[in-house]
N, C-alpha and C positions, 0 to 999 in steps of 0.2 A: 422429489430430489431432497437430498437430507441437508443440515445446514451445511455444513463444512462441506458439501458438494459444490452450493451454490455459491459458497464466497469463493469457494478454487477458481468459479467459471465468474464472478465478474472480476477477479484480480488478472484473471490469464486477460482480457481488456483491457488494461492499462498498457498504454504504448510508451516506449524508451522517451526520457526527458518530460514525464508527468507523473502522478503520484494523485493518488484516494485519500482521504482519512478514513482512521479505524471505524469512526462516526457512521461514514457515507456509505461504506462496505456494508456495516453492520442494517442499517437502512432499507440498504438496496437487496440484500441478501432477507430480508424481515425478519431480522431481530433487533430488538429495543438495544440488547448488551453490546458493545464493541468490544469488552473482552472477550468474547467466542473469535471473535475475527483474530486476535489476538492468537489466542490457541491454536487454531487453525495454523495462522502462519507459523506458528512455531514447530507445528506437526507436518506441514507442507514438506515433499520428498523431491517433486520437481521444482527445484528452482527457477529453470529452463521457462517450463511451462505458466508456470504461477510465480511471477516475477515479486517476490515476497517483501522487497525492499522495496519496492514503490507505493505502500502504506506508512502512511507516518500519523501523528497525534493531528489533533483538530485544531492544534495552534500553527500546525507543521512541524513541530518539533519532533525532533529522531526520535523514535523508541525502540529500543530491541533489533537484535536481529542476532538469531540465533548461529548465523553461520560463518562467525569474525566480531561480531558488537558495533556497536554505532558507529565506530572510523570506520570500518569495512561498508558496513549502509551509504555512508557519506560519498566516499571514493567511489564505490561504484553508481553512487545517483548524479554526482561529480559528470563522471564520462558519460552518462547519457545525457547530458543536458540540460540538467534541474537547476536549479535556480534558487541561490542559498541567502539570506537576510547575515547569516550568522554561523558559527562554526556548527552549529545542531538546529538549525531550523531553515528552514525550505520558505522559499516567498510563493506561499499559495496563488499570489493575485497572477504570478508568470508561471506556476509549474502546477495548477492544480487542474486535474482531466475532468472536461466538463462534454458530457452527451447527451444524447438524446439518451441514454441506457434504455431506451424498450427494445434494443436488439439483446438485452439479457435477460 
């Protein structure tokens, strides 16, 4: 499976009202770079599918999103549930998705 295959298939795992870091993708996907994770979600087609705003920076803080910018990320991490410190940073310690990940 190629990379950008495999970050699709652990972001499409993130459930509504939790959030990955680009870090943990990049990680779980094996690659050292979180910028590829980065790319990927910018190149991502299915929103739907690969829910692409529920990656944020490793501090939690918003980064990017290609399809509206950061309010649009926020708003809609807003209505699912997530759980914000601050106008651009997400409180990891309540909204960060923790698994067993060997189902990916």
């Amino acid at each position: 499976m190629k990379t950008f295959q495999k970050i699709y298939e652990i972001v499409s795992h993130i459930p509504k009202g939790k959030v990955l870091t680009y870090k943990k993708v990049a990680e779980l996907a094996g690659t050292k770079n979180a910028r590829i994770v980065g790319f990927a979600m910018h190149s991502n087609k299915d929103t739907k599918l690969v829910p692409c705003h529920r990656v944020v920076g490793s501090t939690g803080k918003l980064i990017g999103y290609a399809r509206g910018g950061i309010q649009r990320k926020k708003e809609i991490l807003e209505k699912e549930g997530v759980y914000f410190l601050d106008n651009q940073t997400v409180d990891l310690s309540k909204s960060l998705f923790t698994s067993d990940f060997s189902i990916l």
